[in-house]
N, C-alpha and C positions, 0 to 999 in steps of 0.2 A: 158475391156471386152465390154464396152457396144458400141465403133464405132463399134466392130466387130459384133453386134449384133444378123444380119441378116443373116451371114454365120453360125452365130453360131446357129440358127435356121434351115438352112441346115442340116450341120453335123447329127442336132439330128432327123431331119426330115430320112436320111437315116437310123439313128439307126434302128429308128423305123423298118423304112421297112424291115432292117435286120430280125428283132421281126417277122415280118408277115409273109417271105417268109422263113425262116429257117427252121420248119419242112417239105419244101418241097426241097429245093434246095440243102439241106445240112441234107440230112435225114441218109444215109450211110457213111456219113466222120466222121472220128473219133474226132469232135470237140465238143465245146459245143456252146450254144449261146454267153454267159458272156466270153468265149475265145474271140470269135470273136467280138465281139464289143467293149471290149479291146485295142484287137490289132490296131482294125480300131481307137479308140482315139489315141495310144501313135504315127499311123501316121500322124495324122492332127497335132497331137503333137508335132512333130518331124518337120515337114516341114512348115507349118504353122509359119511361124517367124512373122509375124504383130500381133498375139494376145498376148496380156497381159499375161504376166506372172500369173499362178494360186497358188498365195503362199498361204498354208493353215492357215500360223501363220494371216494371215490380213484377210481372209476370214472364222474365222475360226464360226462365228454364221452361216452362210451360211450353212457353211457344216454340224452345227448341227441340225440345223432343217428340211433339207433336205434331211438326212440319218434317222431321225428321223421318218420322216411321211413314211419312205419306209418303216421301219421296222417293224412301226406299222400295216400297211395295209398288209405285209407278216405274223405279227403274227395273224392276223383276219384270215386270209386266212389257216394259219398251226392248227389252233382249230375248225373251220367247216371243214376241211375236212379226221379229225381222224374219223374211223366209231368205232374202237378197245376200250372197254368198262373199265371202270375207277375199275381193279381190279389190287391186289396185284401183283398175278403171271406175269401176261403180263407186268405190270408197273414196274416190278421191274428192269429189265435191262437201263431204264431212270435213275430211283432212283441212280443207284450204277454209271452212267456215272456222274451225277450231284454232290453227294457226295464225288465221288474220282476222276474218270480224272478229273476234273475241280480245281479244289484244286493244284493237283498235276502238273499241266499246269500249275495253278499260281507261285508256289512257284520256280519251275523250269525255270523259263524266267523268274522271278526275281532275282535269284541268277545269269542267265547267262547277264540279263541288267546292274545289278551290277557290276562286273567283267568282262565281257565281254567289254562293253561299254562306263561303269566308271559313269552309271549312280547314281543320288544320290538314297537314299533311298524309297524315296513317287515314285519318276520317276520308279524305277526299280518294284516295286509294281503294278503300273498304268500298265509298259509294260503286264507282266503276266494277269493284269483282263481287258483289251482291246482283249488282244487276247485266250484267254481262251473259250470265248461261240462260240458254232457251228452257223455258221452265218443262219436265217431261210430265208433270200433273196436268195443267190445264192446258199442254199443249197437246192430249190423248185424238181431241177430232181431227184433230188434220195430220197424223200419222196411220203409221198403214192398216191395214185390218188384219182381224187374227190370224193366226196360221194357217199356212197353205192353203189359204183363199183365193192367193194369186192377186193381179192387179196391184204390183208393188210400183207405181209412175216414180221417177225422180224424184220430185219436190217431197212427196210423202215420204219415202223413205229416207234423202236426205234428212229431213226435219226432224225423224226419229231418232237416227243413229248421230244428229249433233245434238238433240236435247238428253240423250243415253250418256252420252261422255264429257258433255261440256261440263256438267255439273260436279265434278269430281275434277274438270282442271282447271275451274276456276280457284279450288280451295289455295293451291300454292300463293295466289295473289292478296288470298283474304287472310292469308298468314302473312306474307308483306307487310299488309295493311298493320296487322297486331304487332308483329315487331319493330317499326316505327315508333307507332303508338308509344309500345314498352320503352323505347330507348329516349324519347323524347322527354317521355311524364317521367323518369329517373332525371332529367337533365343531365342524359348522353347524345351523340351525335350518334345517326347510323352510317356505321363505317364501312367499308369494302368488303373487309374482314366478315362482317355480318352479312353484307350481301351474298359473299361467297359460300356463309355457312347457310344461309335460305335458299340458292341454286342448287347445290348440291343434295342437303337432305331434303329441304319441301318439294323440289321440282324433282331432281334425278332419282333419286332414291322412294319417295314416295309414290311419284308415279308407275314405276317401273316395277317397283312390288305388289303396286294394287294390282297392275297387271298380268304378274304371274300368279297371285292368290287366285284373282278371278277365272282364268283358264284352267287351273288346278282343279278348282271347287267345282267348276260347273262338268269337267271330263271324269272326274273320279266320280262325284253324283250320279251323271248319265250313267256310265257305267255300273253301278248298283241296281240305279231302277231298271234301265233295259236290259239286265242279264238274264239268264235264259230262265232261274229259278223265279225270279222279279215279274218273267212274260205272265205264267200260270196262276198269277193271284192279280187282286184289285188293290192299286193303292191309293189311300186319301192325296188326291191332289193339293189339300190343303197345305197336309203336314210337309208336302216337299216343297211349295213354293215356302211355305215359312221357314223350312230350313233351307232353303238355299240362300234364302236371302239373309240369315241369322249365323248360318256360315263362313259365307265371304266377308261378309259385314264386321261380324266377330274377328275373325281369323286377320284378315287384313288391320283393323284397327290395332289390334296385339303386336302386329307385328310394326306399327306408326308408320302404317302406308293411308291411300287414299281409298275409303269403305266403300264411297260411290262409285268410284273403279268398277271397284273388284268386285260390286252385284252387279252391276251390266254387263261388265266380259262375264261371268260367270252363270246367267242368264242365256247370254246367247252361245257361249260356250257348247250350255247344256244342250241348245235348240240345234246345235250345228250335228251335235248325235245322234242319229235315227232321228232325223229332220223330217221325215216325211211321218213317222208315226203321229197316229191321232190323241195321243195322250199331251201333246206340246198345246193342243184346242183347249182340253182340260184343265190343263195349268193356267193358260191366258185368261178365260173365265175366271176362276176363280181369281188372279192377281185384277183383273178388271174391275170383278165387282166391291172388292175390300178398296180399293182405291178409289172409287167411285162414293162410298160412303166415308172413307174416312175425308175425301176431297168435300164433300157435303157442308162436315161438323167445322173445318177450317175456312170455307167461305163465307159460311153464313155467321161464324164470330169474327170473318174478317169485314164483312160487313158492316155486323152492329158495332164495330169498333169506328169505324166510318160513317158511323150515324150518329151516335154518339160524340165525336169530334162536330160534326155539325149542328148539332142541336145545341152544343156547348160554347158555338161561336169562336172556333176556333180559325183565326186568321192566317188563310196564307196566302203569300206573296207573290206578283205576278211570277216572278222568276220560276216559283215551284213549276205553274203550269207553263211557261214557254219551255222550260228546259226538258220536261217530262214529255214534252210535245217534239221536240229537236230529237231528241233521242230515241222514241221509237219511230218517227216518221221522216227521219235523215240521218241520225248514224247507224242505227242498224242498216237499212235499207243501203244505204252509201257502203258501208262496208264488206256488206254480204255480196254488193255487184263487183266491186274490187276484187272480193277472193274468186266470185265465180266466173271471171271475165278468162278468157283464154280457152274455157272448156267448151266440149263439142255439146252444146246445149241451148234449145228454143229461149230466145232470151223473154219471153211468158214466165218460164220454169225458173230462169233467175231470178227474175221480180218478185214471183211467188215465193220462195226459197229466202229471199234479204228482207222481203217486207215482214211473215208471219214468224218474225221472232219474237213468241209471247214469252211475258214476266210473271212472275207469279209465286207459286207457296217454297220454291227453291232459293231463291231473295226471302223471303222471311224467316231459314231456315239460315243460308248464310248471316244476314244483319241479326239474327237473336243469340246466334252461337260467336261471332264476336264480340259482340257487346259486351256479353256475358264473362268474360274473361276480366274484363273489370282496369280496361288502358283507357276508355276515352272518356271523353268529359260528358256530363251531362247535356251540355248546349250541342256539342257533336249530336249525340245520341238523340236529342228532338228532331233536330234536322234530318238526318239520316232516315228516322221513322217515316219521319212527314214525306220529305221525296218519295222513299220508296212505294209509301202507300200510295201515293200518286200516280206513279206510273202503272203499278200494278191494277188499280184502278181502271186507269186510261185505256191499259193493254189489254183488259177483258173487255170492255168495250168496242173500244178499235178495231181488234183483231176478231172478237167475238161477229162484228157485224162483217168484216170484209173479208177474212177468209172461205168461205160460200164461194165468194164472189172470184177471188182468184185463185183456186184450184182450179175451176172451171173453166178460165181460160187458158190452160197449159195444156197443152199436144196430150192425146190418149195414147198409149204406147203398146 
């Protein structure tokens, strides 16, 4: 990669510009952006034969902290820009996506990684809690618009506030997966004893810290910037979105809770303090546009990585695509009408809500940071890559072209 260095700062240099001139050039085609700068990597991809092959098993820190810093700065960005107020009724259609599609997504792509695939045990577990959480990167257009702009409908803001949290509880499942793995590759059984010690600290314990870190960080913050000395000067909106998000982030990890938590409560935390002030527009912008470019650099080498895989001849089997097909266009959808079934809601707004669960740079951030821990086998870890990339694929696609299409038919409220 790196003689190719300079072209490869091209390539992204155009992403970009894709970024800039999109809502003008490309305002009435029925594409999305993450389509199109996709597409544009798997050509450079594809034709491009002097650059390095981009194997994710040898790069795979790269990619994790690289997907890392995007997610994070998209979950800053998805908790300042909720205006919809921390109550039962409205939150509950989040609630019952996180308690049951989510679950249900899991257990389901394990049983078809298992059997389908022949994946082992922890692998086939990992597959389901990689791909289970609504990705909050390239799920940004069908979530609500910036602050107190108003027009917060259901489906948007459900969509937001389950791609804000689900990503931090799927982690407990993708530590499952790891400690299997571990217990397995030692030639141990996983025993109750273990189960008990992964309910208790990865689910009870971690989640429940992420959660008061992130209230903590985002009320004591608020409190700083909006204090009465704070009103009388200008401050970089920069440096607080990067420190709030390096805050909880930090703080929470230190303490072996859950990061992604505790920058979304700690985000909207912050938003729920002097909620109506115009400095919360400020903040959104800027976590908008950094997200927006670091979202750019991660598609367009997710691309050529998928161009690359095709140019190379690289075979995969019908199974990848029925089951990549099953699952975003019958389990999530199947699942998300289960959890939403009972609630007082146009059922337009359900379909919309179970169908537009996209995948994306939050799966490449979960499958590189378990990997990475060094339990699965290498034939897992092909597999693993390949599905993923597939669906993520499929889901910028899919969802790319039909989301337009069904916001539009949900009740204006």
């Amino acid at each position: 990669m790196i003689e190719n260095y300079n072209l490869f700062l091209l390539v992204c240099g155009i992403a970009f510009l894709f970024g800039a001139l999109f809502p003008i050039m490309f305002k009435r085609a029925p594409i999305s952006l993450p389509m199109l700068q996709v597409s544009f990597g798997m050509m450079m991809g594809y034709w491009w034969t002097t650059l390095s092959f981009l194997d994710p098993l040898d790069n795979g820190l790269i990619i994790e902290k690289l997907t890392e810093i995007v997610v994070l700065v998209s979950l800053v960005g998805a908790g300042i820009k909720i205006d919809t107020p921390l109550t039962w009724q409205l939150w509950r259609p989040t609630v019952r996506l996180l308690l049951i599609t989510m679950p249900i997504g899991i257990f389901a792509m394990a049983f078809l990684g298992y059997y389908a695939f022949g994946l082992s045990m922890g692998a086939a577990i990992l597959l389901g809690a990689v791909l289970a959480p609504t990705d909050p990167v390239l799920a940004a257009s069908i979530q609500v618009g910036p602050p107190n702009t108003g027009g917060e409908d259901t489906p948007r803001f459900t969509l937001t506030s389950e791609a804000g949290l689900n990503d931090g509880l799927a982690f407990p499942f993708v530590y499952l997966a790891i400690k299997i793995a571990e217990a397995y590759g030692g030639g141990q059984r996983f025993t109750g004893e273990m189960l008990w010690s992964w309910f208790t600290h990865d689910v009870l314990w971690k989640i429940g810290a992420g959660l008061v870190v992130g209230v903590g960080v985002g009320k004591i913050l608020a409190k700083i910037i909006f204090s009465k000395h704070m009103r009388e000067t200008t401050i970089s909106q920069g440096y607080v979105v990067i420190a709030l998000t390096l805050l909880a982030y930090g703080l929470a990890e230190y303490v072996h809770s859950y990061g992604f938590i505790a920058v979304f409560v700690a985000a909207f935390a912050f938003r729920r303090s002097e909620c109506e002030h115009t400095y919360h527009q400020k903040l959104h912008d800027f976590a908008e546009q950094s997200e927006g470019l670091l979202m750019s650099l991660v598609l367009v080498t997710f691309g050529m990585f998928i161009g690359q895989g095709l140019q190379s001849g690289v075979e995969l089997t019908w199974r990848v695509y029925i089951v990549s097909f099953i699952f975003l266009l019958f389990i999530r959808p199947i699942g998300g009408i289960i959890a939403l079934s009972g609630l007082d809601m146009h059922r337009t707004e359900k379909y919309a809500i179970s169908a537009l669960g996209i995948r994306g740079i939050g799966t490449l951030y979960y499958l590189s940071y378990a990997l990475n821990q060094g339990f699965f086998g290498e034939e897992d870890a092909i597999k693993l890559w390949v599905v993923c990339s597939i669906v993520i694929l499929a889901s910028i696609f899919i969802h790319g072209l039909s989301a337009p299409s069904l916001l539009k038919i949900t009740p204006n409220k």
